[in-house]
MIDOSE-1310 file (N, C-alpha, C; in nm, 2 decimals, decimal comma, always signed):
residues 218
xxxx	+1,16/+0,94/+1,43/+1,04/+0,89/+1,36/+1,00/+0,99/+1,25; +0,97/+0,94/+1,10/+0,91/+1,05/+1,04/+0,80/+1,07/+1,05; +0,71/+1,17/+1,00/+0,61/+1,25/+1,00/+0,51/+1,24/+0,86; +0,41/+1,17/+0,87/+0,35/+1,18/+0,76/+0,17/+1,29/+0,76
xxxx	+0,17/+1,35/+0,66/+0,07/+1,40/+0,62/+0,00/+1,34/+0,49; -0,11/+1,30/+0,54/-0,23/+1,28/+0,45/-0,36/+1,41/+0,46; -0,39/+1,45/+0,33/-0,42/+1,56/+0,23/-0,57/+1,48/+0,18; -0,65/+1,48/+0,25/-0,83/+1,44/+0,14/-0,80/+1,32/+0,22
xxxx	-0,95/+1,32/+0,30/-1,00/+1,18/+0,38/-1,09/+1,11/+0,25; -1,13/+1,12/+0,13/-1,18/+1,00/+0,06/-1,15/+0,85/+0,12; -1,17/+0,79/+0,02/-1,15/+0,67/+0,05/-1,02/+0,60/+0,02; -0,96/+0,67/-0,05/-0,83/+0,66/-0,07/-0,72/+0,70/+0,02
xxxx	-0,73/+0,85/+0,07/-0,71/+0,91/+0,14/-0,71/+0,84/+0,30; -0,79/+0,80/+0,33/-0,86/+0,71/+0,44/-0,79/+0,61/+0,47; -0,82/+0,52/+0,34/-0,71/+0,37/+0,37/-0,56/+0,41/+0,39; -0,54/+0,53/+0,34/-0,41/+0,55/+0,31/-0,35/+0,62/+0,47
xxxx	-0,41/+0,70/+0,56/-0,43/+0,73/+0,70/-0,43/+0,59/+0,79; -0,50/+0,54/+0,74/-0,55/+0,39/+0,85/-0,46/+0,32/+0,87; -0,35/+0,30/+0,70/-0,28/+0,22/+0,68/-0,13/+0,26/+0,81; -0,08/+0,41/+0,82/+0,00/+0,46/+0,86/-0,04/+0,43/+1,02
xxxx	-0,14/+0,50/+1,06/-0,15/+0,49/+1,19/-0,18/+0,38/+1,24; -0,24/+0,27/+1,17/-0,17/+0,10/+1,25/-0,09/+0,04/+1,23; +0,01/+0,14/+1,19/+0,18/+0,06/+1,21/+0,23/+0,17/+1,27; +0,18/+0,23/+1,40/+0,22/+0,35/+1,49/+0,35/+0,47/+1,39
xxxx	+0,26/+0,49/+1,30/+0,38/+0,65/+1,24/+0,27/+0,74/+1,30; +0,38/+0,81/+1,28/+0,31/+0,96/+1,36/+0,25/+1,07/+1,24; +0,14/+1,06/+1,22/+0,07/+1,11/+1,11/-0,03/+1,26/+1,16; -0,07/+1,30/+1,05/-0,17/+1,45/+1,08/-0,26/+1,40/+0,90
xxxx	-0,39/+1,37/+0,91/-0,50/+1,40/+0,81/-0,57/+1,51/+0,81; -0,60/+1,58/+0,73/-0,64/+1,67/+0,68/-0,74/+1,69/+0,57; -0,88/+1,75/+0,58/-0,96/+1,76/+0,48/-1,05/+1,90/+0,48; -1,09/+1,92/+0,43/-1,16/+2,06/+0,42/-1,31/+1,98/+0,48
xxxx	-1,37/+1,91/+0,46/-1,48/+1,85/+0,49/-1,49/+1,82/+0,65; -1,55/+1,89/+0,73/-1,57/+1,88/+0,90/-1,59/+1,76/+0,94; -1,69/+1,70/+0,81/-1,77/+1,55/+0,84/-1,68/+1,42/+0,86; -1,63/+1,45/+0,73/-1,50/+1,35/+0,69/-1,41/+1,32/+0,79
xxxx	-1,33/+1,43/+0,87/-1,25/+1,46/+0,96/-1,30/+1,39/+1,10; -1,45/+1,42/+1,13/-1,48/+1,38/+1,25/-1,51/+1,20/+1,26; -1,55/+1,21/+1,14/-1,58/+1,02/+1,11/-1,42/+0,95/+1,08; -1,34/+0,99/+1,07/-1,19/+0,94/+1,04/-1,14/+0,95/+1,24
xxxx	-1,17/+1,00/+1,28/-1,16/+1,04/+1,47/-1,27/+0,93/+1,52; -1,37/+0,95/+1,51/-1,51/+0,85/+1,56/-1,48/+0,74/+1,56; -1,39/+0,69/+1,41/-1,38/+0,57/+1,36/-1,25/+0,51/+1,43; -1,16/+0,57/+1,50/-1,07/+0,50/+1,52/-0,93/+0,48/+1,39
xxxx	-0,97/+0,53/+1,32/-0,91/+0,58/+1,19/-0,76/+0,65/+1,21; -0,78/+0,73/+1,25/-0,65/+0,79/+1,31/-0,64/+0,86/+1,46; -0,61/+0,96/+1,53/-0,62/+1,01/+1,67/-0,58/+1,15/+1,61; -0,51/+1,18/+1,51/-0,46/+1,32/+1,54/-0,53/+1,39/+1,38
xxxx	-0,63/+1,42/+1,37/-0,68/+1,49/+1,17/-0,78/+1,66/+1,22; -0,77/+1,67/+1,15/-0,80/+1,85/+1,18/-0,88/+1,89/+1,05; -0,97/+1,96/+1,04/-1,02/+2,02/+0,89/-0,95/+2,17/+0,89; -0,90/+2,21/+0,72/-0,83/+2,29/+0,70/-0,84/+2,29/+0,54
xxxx	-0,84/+2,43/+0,50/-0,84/+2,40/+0,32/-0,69/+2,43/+0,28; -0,64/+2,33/+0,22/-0,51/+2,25/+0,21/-0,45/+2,37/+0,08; -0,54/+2,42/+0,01/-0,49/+2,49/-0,13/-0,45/+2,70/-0,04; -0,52/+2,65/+0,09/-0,49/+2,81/+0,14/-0,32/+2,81/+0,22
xxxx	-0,22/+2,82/+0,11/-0,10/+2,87/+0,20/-0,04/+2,91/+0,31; -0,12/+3,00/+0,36/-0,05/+3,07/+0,48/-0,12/+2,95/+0,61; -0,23/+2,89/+0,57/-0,30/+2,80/+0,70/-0,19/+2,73/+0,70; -0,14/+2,66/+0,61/-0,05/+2,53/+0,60/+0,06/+2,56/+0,65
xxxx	+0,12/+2,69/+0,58/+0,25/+2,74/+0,69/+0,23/+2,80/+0,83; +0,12/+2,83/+0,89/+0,11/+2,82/+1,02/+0,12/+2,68/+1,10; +0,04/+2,58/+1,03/+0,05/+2,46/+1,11/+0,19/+2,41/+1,09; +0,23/+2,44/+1,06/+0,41/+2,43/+1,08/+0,41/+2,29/+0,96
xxxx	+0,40/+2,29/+0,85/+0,38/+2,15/+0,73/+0,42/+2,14/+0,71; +0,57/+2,25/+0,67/+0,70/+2,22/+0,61/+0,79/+2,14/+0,69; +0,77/+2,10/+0,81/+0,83/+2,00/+0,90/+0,82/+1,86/+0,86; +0,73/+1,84/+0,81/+0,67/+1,69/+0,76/+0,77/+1,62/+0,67
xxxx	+0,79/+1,48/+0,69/+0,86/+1,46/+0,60/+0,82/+1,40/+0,45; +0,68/+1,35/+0,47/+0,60/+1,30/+0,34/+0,51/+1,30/+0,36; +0,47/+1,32/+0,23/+0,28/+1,43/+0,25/+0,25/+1,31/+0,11; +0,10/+1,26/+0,14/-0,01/+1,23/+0,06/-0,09/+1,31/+0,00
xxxx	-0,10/+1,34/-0,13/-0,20/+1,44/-0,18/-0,28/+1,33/-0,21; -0,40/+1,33/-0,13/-0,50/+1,21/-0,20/-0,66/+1,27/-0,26; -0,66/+1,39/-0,30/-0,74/+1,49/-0,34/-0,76/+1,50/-0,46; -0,89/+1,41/-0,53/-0,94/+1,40/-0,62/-0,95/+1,49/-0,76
xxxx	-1,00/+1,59/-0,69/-1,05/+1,74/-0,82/-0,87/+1,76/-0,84; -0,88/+1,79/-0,99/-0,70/+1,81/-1,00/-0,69/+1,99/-0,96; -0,78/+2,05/-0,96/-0,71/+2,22/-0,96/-0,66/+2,19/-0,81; -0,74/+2,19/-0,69/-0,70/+2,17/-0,55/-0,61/+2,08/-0,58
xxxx	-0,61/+1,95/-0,63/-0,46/+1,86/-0,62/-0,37/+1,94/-0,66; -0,35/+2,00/-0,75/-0,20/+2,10/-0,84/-0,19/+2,20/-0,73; -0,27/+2,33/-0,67/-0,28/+2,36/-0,59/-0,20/+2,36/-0,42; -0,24/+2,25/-0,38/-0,19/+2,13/-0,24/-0,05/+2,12/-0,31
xxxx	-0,02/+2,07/-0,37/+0,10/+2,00/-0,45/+0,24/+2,14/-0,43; +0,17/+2,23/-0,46/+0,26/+2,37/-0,47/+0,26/+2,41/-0,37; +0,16/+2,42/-0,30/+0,22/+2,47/-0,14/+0,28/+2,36/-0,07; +0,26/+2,24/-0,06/+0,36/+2,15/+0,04/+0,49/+2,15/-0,03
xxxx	+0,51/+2,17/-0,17/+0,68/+2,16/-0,27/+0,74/+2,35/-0,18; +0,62/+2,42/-0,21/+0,71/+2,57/-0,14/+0,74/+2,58/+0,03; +0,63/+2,49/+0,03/+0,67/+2,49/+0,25/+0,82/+2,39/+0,24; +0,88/+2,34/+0,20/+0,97/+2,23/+0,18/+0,90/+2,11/+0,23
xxxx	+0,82/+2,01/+0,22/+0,81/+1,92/+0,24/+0,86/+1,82/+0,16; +0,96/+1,71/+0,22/+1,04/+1,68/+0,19/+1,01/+1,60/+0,08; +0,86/+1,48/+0,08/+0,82/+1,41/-0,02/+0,73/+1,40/-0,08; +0,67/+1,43/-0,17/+0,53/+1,45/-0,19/+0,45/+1,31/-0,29
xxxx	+0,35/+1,23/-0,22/+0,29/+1,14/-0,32/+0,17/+1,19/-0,34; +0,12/+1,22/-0,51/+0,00/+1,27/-0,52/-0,04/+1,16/-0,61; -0,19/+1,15/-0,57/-0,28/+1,08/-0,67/-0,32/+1,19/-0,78; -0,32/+1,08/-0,85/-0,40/+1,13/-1,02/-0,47/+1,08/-1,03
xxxx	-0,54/+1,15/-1,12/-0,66/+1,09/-1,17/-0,64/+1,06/-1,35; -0,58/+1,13/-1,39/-0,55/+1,11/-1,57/-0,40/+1,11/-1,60; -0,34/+1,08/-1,66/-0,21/+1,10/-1,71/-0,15/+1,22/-1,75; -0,28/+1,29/-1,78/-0,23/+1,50/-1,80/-0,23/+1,52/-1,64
xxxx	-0,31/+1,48/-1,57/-0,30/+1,52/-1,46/-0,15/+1,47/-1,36; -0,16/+1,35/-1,36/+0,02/+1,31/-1,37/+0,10/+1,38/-1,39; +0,10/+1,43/-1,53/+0,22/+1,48/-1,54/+0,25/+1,63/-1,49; +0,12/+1,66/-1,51/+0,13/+1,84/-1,43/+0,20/+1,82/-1,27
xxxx	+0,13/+1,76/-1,18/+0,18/+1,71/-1,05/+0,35/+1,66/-1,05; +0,33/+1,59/-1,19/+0,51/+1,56/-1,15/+0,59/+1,74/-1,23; +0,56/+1,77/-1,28/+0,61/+1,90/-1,30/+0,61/+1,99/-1,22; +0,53/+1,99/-1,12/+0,54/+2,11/-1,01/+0,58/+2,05/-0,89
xxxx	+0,62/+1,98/-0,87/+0,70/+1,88/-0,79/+0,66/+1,77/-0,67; +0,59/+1,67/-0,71/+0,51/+1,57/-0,69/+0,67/+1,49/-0,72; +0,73/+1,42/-0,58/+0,80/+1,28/-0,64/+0,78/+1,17/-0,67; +0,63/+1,17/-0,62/+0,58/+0,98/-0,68/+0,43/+1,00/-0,71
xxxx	+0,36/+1,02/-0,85/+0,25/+0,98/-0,88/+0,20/+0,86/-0,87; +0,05/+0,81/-0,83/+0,01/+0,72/-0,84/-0,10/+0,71/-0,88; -0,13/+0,65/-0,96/-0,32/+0,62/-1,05/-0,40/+0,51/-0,95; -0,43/+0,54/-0,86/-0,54/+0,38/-0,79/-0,63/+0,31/-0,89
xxxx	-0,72/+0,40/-0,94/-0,79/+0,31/-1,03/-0,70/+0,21/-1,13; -0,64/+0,28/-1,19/-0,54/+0,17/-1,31/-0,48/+0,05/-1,21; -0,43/+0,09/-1,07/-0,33/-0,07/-1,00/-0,43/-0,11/-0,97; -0,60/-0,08/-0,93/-0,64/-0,17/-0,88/-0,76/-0,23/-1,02
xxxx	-0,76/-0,18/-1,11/-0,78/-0,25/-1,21/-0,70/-0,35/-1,29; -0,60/-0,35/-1,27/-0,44/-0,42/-1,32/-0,51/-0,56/-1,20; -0,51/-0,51/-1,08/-0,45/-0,61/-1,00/-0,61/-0,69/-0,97; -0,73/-0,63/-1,02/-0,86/-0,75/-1,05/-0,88/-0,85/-1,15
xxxx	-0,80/-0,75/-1,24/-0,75/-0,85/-1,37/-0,62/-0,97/-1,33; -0,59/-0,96/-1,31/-0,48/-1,03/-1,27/-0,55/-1,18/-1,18; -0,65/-1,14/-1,00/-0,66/-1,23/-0,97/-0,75/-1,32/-1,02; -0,83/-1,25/-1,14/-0,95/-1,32/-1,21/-0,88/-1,41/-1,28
xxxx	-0,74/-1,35/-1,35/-0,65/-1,46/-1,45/-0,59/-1,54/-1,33; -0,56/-1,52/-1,26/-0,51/-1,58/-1,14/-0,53/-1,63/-1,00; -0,70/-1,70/-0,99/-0,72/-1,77/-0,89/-0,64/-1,77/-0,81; -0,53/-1,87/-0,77/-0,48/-1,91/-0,66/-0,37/-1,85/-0,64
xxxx	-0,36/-1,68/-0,73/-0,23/-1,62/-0,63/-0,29/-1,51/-0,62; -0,28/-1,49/-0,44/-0,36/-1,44/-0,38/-0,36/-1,23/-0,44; -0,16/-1,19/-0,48/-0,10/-1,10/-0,52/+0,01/-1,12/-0,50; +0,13/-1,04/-0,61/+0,20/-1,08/-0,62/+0,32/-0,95/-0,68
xxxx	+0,45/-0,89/-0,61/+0,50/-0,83/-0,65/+0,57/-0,83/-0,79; +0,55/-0,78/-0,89/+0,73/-0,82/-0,99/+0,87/-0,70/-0,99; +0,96/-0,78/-0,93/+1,07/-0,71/-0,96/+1,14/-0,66/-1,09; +1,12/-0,79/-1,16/+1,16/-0,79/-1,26/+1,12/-0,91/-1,40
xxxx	+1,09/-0,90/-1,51/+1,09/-0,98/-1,59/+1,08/-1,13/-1,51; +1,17/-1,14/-1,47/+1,16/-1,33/-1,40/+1,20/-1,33/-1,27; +1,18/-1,22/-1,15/+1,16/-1,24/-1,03/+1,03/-1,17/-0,98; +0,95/-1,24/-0,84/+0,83/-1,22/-0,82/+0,85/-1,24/-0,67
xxxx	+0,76/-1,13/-0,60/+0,71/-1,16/-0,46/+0,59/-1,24/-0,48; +0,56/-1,35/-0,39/+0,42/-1,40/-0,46/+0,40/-1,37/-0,32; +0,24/-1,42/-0,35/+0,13/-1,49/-0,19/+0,04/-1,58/-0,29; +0,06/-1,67/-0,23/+0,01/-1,78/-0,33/-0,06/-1,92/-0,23
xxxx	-0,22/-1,91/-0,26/-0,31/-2,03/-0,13/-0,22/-2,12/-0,13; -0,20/-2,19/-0,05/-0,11/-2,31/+0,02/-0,23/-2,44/-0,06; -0,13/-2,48/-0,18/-0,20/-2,60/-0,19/-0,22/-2,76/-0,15; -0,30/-2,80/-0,14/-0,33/-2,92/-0,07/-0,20/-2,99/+0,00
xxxx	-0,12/-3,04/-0,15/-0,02/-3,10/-0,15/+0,07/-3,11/-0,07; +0,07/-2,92/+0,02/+0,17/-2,91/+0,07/+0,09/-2,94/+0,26; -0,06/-2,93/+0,27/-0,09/-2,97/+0,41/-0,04/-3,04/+0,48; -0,05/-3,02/+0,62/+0,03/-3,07/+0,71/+0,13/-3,13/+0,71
xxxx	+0,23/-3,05/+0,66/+0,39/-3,08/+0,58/+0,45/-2,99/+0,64; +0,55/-2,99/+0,67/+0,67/-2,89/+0,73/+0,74/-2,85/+0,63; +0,77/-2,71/+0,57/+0,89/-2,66/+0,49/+0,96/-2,76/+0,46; +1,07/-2,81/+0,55/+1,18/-2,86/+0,51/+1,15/-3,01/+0,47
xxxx	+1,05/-3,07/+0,52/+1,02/-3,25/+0,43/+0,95/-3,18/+0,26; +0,89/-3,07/+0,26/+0,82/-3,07/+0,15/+1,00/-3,02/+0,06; +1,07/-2,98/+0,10/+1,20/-2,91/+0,07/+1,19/-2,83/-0,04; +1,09/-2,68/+0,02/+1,04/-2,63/-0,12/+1,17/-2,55/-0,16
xxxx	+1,22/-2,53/-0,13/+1,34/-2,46/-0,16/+1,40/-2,49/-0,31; +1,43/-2,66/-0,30/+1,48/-2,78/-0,39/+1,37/-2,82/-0,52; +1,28/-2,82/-0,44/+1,18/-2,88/-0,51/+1,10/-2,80/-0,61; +1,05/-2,66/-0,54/+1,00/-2,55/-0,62/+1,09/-2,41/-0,64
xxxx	+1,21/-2,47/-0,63/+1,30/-2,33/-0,69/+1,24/-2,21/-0,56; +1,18/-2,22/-0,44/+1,10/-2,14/-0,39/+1,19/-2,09/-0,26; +1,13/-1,97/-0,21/+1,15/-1,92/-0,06/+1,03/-1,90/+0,00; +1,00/-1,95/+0,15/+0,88/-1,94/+0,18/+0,95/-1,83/+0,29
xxxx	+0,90/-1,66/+0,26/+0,92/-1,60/+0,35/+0,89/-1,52/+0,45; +0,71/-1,63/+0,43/+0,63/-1,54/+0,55/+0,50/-1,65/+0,54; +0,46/-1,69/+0,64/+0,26/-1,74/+0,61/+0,18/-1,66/+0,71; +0,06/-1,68/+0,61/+0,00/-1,57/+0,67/-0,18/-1,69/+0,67
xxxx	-0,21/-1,65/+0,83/-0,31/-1,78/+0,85/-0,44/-1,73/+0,85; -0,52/-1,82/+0,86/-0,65/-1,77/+0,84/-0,76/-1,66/+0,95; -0,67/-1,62/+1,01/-0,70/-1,59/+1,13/-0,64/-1,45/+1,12; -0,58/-1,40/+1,00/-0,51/-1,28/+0,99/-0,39/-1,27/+1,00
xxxx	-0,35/-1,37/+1,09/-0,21/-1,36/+1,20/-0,08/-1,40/+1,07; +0,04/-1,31/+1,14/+0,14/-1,36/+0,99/+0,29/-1,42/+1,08; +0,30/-1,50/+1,03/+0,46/-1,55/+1,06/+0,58/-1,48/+0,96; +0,65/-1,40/+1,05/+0,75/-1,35/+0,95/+0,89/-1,43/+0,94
xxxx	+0,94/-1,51/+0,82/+1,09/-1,59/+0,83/+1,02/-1,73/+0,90; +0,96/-1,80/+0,89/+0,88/-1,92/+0,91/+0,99/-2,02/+0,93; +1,04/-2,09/+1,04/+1,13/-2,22/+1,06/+1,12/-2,33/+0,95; +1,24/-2,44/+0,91/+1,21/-2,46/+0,84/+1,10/-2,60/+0,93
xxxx	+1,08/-2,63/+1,02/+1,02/-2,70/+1,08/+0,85/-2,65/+1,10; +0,82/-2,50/+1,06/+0,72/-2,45/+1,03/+0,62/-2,61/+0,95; +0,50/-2,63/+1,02/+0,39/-2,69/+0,97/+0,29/-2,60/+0,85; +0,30/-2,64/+0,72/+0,18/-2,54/+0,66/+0,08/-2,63/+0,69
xxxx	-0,06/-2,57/+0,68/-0,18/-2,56/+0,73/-0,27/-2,53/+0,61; -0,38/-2,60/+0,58/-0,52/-2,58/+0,48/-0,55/-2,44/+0,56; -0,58/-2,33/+0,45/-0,61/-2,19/+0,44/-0,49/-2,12/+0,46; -0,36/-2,19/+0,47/-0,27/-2,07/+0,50/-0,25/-2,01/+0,35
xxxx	-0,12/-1,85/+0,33/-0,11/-1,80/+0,22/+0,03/-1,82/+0,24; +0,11/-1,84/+0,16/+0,28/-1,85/+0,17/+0,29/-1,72/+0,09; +0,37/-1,61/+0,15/+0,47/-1,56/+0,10/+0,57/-1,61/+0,06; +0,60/-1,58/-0,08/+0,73/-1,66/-0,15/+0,82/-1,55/-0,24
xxxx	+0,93/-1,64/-0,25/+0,98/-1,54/-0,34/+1,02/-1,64/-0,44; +1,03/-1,62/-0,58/+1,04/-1,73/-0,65/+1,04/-1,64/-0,80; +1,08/-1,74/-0,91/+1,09/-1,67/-1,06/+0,90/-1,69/-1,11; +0,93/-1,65/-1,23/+0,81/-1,65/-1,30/+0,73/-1,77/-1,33
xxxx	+0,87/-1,87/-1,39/+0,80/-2,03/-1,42/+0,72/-2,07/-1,34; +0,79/-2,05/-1,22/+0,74/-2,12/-1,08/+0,62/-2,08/-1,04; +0,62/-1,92/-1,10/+0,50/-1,87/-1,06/+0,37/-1,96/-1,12; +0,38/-1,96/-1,25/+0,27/-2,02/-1,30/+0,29/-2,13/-1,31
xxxx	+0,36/-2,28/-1,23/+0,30/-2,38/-1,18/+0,23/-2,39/-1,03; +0,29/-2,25/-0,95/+0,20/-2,26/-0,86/+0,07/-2,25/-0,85; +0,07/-2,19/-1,03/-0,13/-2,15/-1,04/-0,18/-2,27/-1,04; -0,12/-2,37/-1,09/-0,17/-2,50/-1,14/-0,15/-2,61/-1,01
xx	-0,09/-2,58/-0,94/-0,08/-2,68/-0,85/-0,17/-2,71/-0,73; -0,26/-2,80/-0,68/-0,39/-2,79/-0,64/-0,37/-2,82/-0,45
């Protein structure tokens, strides 16, 4: 099993912890903030986070960090992010994802050896814009120019229909490869005997056209 380290309990930081530890990886969070640390424990958040100031070297190589196989820098202020970034690249840790906050800041992090930047504010402004243009798809990956992961509300048309009579396959160029019900609960690989349901979300996989008649389709 790998090892992940998350770097700044923000709120970023946080979801990014929550996210790992309820799909049981074996994680360690970390914050210089005592408070932060204890409310990410209290909360049920994670079981294993410690406070430690992440930019002081020798702490980090005592807790043995260079074992880790992927570290989250999710630490706002960029000196402490550049900082963090250099001691977990000199402990060897094997992957480093740092948040940025500006595209100078980006690129400094990917120069001192950050392998995957990521801007939150920009994807989750991309991705408000998007469902404001796009009501009824819930989100939606692109692979490419004309292939798409969708999640797209199950519309009417398709209620109390089973996959294979609606034959979306044939009919909407589609793959239904997961629903996900109102209740939270997700079907992964759905039979084609699968009933859809008013409120369900279909995971699909499908081209672009299709995408935007699914917007239209009621």
């Amino acid at each position: 099993m790998k090892q992940y380290l998350v770097v700044g309990l923000g709120r970023f930081g946080t979801s990014v912890a929550q996210t790992l530890y309820e799909s049981n990886e074996e994680i360690l969070a970390i914050d210089i903030d005592e408070e932060k640390v204890q409310d990410c424990i209290n909360e049920n958040i994670v079981d294993n986070a410690i406070r430690l100031d992440s930019t002081d070297l020798k702490s980090l190589k005592e807790l043995g960090i260079g074992n880790y196989d992927i570290a989250f820098v999710c630490v706002g202020d960029i000196e402490p992010s550049i900082l963090i970034t250099l001691n977990l690249k000199e402990l060897g840790v094997k992957k480093i994802i740092a948040k940025a906050v500006s595209k100078s800041h980006g690129k400094v992090l990917a120069k001192i050896g950050a392998n995957k930047v990521i801007y939150p504010e920009e994807y989750m402004g991309r991705r408000v814009a998007q469902l404001a243009m796009e009501p009824n798809l819930v989100e939606h990956l692109r692979f490419s120019a004309d292939f798409l992961l969708l999640e797209v509300k199950a519309p009417s048309v398709f209620w109390n229909k089973s996959i294979i009579e609606l034959d979306i396959r044939k009919n909407y160029n589609s793959n239904v490869v997961g629903i996900k019900k109102e209740d939270q609960s997700f079907n992964p690989n759905p039979l084609p005997t699968t009933v859809i349901e008013k409120g369900d979300v279909l995971l699909v996989i499908t081209d672009s056209k299709t995408a935007d008649f699914f917007e239209n389709l009621k």
